[in-house]
C-alpha positions in Angstrom: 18.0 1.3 2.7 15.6 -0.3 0.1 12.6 -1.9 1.7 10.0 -4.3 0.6 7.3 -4.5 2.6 4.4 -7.4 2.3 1.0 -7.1 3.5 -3.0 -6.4 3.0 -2.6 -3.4 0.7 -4.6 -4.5 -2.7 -7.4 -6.1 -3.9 -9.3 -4.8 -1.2 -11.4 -1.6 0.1 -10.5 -2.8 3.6 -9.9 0.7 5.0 -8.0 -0.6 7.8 -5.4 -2.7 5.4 -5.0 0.9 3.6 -4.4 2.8 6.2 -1.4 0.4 8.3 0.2 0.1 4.7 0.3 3.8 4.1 1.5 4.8 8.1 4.3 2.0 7.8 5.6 3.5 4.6 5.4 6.8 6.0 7.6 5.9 9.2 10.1 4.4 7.3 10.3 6.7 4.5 11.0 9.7 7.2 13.7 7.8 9.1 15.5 8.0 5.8 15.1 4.6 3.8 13.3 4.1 0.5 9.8 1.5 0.2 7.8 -0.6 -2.2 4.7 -2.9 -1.7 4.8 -6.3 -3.0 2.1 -6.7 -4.9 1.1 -10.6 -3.9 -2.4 -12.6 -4.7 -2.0 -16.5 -4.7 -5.1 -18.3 -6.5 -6.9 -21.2 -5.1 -7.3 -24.2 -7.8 -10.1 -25.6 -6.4 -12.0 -23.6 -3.1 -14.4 -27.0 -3.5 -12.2 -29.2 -3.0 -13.1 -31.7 0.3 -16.2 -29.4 0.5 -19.5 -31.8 1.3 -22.2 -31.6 -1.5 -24.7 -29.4 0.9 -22.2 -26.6 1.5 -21.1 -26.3 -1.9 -25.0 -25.7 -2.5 -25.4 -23.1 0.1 -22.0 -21.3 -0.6 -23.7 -21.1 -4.3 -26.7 -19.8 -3.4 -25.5 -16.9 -1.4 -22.7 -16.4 -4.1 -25.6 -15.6 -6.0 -28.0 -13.6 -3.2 -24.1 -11.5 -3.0 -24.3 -11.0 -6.7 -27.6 -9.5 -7.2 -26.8 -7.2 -3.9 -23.7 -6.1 -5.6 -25.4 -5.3 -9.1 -28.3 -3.0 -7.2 -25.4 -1.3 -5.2 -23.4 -0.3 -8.2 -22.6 2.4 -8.2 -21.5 2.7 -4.6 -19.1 -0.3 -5.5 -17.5 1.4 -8.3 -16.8 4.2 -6.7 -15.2 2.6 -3.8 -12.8 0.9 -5.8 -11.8 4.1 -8.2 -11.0 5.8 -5.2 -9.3 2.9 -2.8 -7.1 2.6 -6.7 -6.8 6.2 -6.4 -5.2 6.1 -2.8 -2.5 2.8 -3.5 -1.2 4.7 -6.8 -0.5 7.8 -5.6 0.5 6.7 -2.2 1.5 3.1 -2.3 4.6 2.2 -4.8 4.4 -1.1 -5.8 5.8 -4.5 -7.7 4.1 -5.9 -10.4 1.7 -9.1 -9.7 3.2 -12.3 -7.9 1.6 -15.2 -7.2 3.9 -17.6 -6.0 6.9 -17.8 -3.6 9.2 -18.9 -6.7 8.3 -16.6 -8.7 8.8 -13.9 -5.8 12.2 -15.4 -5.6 13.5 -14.8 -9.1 11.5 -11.4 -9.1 12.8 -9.3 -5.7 16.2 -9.7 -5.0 16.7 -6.2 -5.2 16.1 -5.3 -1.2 18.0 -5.0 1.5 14.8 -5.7 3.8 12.0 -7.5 3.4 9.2 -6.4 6.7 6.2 -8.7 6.5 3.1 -7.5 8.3 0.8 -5.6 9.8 -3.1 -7.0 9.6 -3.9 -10.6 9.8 -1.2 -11.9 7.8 -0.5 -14.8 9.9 -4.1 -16.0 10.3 -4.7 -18.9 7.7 -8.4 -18.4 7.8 -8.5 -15.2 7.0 -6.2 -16.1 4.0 -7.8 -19.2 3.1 -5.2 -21.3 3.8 -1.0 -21.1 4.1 0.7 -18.2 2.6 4.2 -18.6 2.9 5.0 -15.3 1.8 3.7 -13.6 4.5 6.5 -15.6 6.2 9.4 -13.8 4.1 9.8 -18.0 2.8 11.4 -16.1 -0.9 13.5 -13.3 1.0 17.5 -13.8 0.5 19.4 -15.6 3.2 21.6 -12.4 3.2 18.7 -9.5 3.3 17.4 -8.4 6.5 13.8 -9.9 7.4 11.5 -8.6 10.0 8.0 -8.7 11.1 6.6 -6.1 12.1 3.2 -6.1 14.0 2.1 -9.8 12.3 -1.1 -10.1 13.4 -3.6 -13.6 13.6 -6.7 -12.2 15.2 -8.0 -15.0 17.2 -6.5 -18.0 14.7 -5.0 -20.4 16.6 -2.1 -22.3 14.2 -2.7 -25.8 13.6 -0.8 -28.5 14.6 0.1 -30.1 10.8 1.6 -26.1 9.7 3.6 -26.2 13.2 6.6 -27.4 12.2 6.8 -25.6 8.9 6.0 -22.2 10.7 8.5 -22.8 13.1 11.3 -23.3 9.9 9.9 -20.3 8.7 10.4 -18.1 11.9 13.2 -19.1 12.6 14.9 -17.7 9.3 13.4 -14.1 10.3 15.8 -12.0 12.3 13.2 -9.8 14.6 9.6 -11.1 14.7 6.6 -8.6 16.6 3.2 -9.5 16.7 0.3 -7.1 17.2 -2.3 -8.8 19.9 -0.3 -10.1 23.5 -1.9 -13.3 22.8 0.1 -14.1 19.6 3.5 -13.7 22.0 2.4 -16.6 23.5 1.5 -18.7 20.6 4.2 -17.7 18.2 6.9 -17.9 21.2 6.6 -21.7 21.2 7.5 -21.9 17.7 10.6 -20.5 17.7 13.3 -19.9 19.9 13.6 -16.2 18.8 12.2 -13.2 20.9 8.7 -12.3 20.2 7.4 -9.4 20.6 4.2 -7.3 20.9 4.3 -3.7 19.2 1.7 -1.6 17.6 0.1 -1.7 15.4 1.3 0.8 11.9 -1.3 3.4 12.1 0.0 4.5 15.8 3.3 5.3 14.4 1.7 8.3 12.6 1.3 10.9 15.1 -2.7 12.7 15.4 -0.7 16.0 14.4 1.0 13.8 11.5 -2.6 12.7 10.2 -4.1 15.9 10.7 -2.0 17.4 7.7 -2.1 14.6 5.5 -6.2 14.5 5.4 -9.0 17.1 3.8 -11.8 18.8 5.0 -14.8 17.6 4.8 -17.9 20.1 5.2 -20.4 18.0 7.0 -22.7 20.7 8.0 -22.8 19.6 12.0 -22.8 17.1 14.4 -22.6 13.8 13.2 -21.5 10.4 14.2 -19.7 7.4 12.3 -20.3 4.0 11.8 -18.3 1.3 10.6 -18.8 -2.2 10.2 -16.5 -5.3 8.2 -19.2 -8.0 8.7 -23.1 -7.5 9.6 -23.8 -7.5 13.2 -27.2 -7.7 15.0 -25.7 -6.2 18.6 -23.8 -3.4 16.1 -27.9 -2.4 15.1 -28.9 -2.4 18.2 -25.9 0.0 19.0 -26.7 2.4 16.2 -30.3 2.5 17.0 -29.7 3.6 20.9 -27.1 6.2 19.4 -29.9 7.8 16.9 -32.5 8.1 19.2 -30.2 9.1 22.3 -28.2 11.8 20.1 -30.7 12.9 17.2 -27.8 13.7 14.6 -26.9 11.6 11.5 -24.5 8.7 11.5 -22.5 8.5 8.7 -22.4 4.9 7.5 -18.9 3.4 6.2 -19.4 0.1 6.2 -17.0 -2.3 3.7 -18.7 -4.3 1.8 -21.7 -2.1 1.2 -23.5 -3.1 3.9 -26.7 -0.7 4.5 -27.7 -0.1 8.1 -31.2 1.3 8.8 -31.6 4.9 9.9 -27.8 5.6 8.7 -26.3 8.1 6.0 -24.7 6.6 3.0 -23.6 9.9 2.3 -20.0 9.2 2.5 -19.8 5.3 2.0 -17.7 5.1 -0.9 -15.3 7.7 0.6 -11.8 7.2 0.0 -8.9 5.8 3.2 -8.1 10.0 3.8 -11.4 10.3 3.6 -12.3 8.2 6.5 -9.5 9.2 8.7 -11.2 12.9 8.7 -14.4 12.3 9.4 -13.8 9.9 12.2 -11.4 12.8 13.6 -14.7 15.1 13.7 -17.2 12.9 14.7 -19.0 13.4 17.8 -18.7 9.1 18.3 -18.0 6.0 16.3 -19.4 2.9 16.1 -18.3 -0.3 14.5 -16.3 -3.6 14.5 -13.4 -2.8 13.4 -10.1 -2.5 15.2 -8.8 0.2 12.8 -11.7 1.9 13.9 -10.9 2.0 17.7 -7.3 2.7 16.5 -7.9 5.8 14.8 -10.8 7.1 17.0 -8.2 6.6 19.6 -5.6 8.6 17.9 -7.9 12.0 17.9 -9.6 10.9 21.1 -13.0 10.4 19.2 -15.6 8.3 21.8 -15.8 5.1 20.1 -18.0 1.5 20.7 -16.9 -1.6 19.3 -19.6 -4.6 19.2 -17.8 -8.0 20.2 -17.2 -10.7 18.0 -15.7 -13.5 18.0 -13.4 -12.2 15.6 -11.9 -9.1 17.0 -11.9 -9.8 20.6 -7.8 -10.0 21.3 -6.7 -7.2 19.3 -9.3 -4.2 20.5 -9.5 -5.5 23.9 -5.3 -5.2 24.0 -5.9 -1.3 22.7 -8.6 -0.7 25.0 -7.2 -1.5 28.2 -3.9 0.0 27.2 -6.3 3.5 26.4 -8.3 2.5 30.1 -11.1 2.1 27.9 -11.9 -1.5 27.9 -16.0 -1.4 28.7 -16.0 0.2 25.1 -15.9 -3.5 23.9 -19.6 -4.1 23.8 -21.2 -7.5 24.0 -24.7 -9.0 24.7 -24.9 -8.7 28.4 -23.8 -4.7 28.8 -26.9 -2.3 29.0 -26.7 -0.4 25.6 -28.4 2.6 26.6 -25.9 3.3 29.5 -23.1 2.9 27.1 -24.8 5.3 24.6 -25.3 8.3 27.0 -21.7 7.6 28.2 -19.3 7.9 25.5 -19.6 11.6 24.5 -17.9 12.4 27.7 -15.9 10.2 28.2 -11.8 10.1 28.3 -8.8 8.6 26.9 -5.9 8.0 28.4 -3.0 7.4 26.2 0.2 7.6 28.3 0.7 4.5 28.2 -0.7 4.1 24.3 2.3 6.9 23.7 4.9 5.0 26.0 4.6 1.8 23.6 4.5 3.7 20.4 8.2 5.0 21.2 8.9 1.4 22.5 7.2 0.0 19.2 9.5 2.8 17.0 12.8 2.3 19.1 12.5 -1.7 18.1 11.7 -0.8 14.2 14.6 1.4 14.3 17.0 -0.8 16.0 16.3 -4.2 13.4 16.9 -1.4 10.8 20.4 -1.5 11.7 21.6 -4.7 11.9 23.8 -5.6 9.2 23.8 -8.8 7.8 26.4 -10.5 6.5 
C-alpha cells in the first residue's frame, strides 16, 4: 500500500517531531507498505493582524533580542540544521512544498492512505491557527484516511472551529489521539470511535533503536538535559542534579538555549544522535515528552519539570510506566527527587500491553478496503 503520511517532520530541529516521523515510517514500511511525508508549510498574510499596538511593540523587540542571540550562537545553529537536513533526506522521503489544501488536492492523488498525525497536529495554537490539512480536508473520498496518535497537548478547540472540525472528522475512517484527555474532547465532535494509542516512537522496539543509532564515546558518566522552552524549576532541577551527582550534563536543548553549569558538547547533535546518548545516560532531565518517551524506552531515570504545556501527555506515560512523581512541579522537594531517580524502576507491562493494542489497531485500519 502507498502511504502519505502528514505531520511535524520539516522546518524544524524539534527532535521529538523527527523522531515520531521516522518510527511511524519504519512500522509501516516493515508491515509491508511503501511511505512518503508531505511536505506542508501554510504562510500567515498578516501574524499582526487584530494584534493591539503594545504587543506588536513587544513581539518586535524580542524578535530582535532572538536575533542578536541567534547571530552570537551561529555556529551551533548551523550545524543543527545541516544535520536535522541530513536526517529527513536520508531517512524521510518526501513531496515537494504545499501550502494550501487546493493545491494538496490537485498534487497527491496518488495514495491509497493518507495517516495524519502524531505531535500536536490538532492544537491550533501550536500551529498558529486552523490547518485543515492536518485534518486529511484534500485526501480523496475513495482513499483510506486515518489518524494516528493526533495529538493537542492541552488546547482545548474553540467553539467557532467546532462545527467545521466535526465535518472534518467525520470524513476520516479511524481517528486515535495520543493524551486520554483528547478522547473526551474529540469524542463529542463526532460520532466515530476515538481512540487513545501511542504515541510513534513506542512502536520502535528499544532492541529496534539500539541498531539503528551510533556510538558515541563520551568518556563516563554523564547525564542529559533537554529543554523546548526555558524553565526556571528545569534550573533548579539541573542544579540539584550537578551538585548531587558530580558528572557532566549534556545539554540538548532546541532552540539553543544555554543552561549554566551544562555541556554544550553535543547540542547540535543530530535525531540518532540524541536517541544514543539518552540510552547511556545515567538520568535525563527536561520538558519534553519525547524525552520521557525515549528515556522510558531504555529505562533511563528521567525528570520532567511541569508546565502548563506538557501536563496531559507525560502524565498519561508516567502513570502508565508507575512513574508519575517524575512529573516535577513547584511544591515537590527537588533534592529528594534528585537522589532518587538513579535507582529507580520502570515498569512497562502495561507500556508493552498498549503498544501491541496501539499496533493491532494501525494494522487493522490498514486493511479496510474502501470502495
Amino acid at each position: 500500500m502507498k502511504i502519505a503520511i502528514i505531520t511535524f517532520s520539516d522546518f524544524n530541529t524539534n527532535y521529538g517531531s523527527m523522531l515520531q516521523a521516522f518510527s511511524l515510517k519504519n512500522y509501516l514500511e516493515s508491515i509491508g507498505n511503501s511511505v512518503e511525508f508531505i511536505r506542508y508549510r501554510e504562510f500567515n498574510t498578516d501574524l499582526n493582524d487584530g494584534v493591539p499596538i503594545t504587543v506588536r511593540m513587544k513581539n518586535s523587540i524580542k524578535k530582535e533580542a532572538l536575533q542578536i542571540y541567534a547571530w552570537l550562537k551561529k555556529g551551533d545553529i548551523e550545524k543543527t540544521k545541516y544535520n536535522f537536513g541530513q536526517f529527513v533526506e536520508k531517512y524521510l522521503p518526501h513531496t515537494e512544498l504545499l501550502t494550501s489544501s487546493e493545491e494538496m488536492k490537485r498534487k497527491l492523488k496518488r495514495y491509497d492512505c493518507y495517516i495524519c498525525g502524531s505531535d500536536q497536529i490538532w492544537n491550533f495554537s501550536c500551529l498558529g491557527g486552523f490547518r485543515k490539512p492536518y485534518f486529511l480536508d484534500f485526501a480523496p473520498e475513495n482513499a483510506l484516511k486515518i489518524s494516528y496518535a493526533a495529538s493537542m497537548g492541552e488546547y482545548v478547540i474553540d467553539e467557532k472551529y467546532k462545527e467545521e472540525v466535526s465535518i472534518l472528522l467525520d470524513r476520516l475512517d479511524y481517528i486515535s489521539v495520543r493524551e486520554k484527555e483528547s478522547v473526551d474532547q474529540i469524542s463529542k465532535l463526532t460520532k466515530k470511535e476515538v481512540v487513545d494509542v501511542v504515541d510513534p516512537v513506542f512502536l520502535t522496539s528499544e532492541k529496534e533503536w539500539s541498531k539503528m543509532i551510533p556510538n558515541i564515546d563520551t568518556n563516563g558518566e554523564y547525564g542529559i538535559c533537554y529543554f523546548v522552552r526555558r524553565s526556571k524549576l528545569g534550573k533548579r532541577l539541573i542544579k540539584e542534579a550537578l551538585k548531587y551527582y558530580k558528572i557532566p550534563i549534556y545539554n540538548l536543548s532546541d532552540n539553543m538555549i544555554y543552561i549554566n553549569g551544562t555541556s554544550t558538547k553535543y547540542i547540535s547533535a543530530g535525531p540518532l544522535e540524541f536517541v544514543a546518548l539518552i540510552k547511556n545516560a545515567k538520568f535525563a532531565i527536561g520538558s519534553s515528552f519525547h524525552l520521557a518517551a525515549i528515556a522510558t524506552i531504555f529505562n533511563t531515570p528521567v525528570l520532567i519539570a511541569g508546565m502548563s504545556s506538557n501536563r496531559s501527555r507525560v502524565c498519561d506515560l508516567f502513570s502508565i510506566v508507575d512513574n508519575i512523581d517524575n512529573y516535577i512541579t513547584e511544591d515537590i522537594q527537588i533534592e529528594d527527587c534528585i537522589k532518587r531517580i538513579a535507582d529507580q524502576n520502570i515498569v512497562k507491562s502495561k507500556l508493552n500491553e498498549k503498544i501491541v493494542l496501539s499496533k493491532e489497531y494501525l494494522d487493522n485500519a490498514l486493511m479496510t478496503e474502501k470502495k
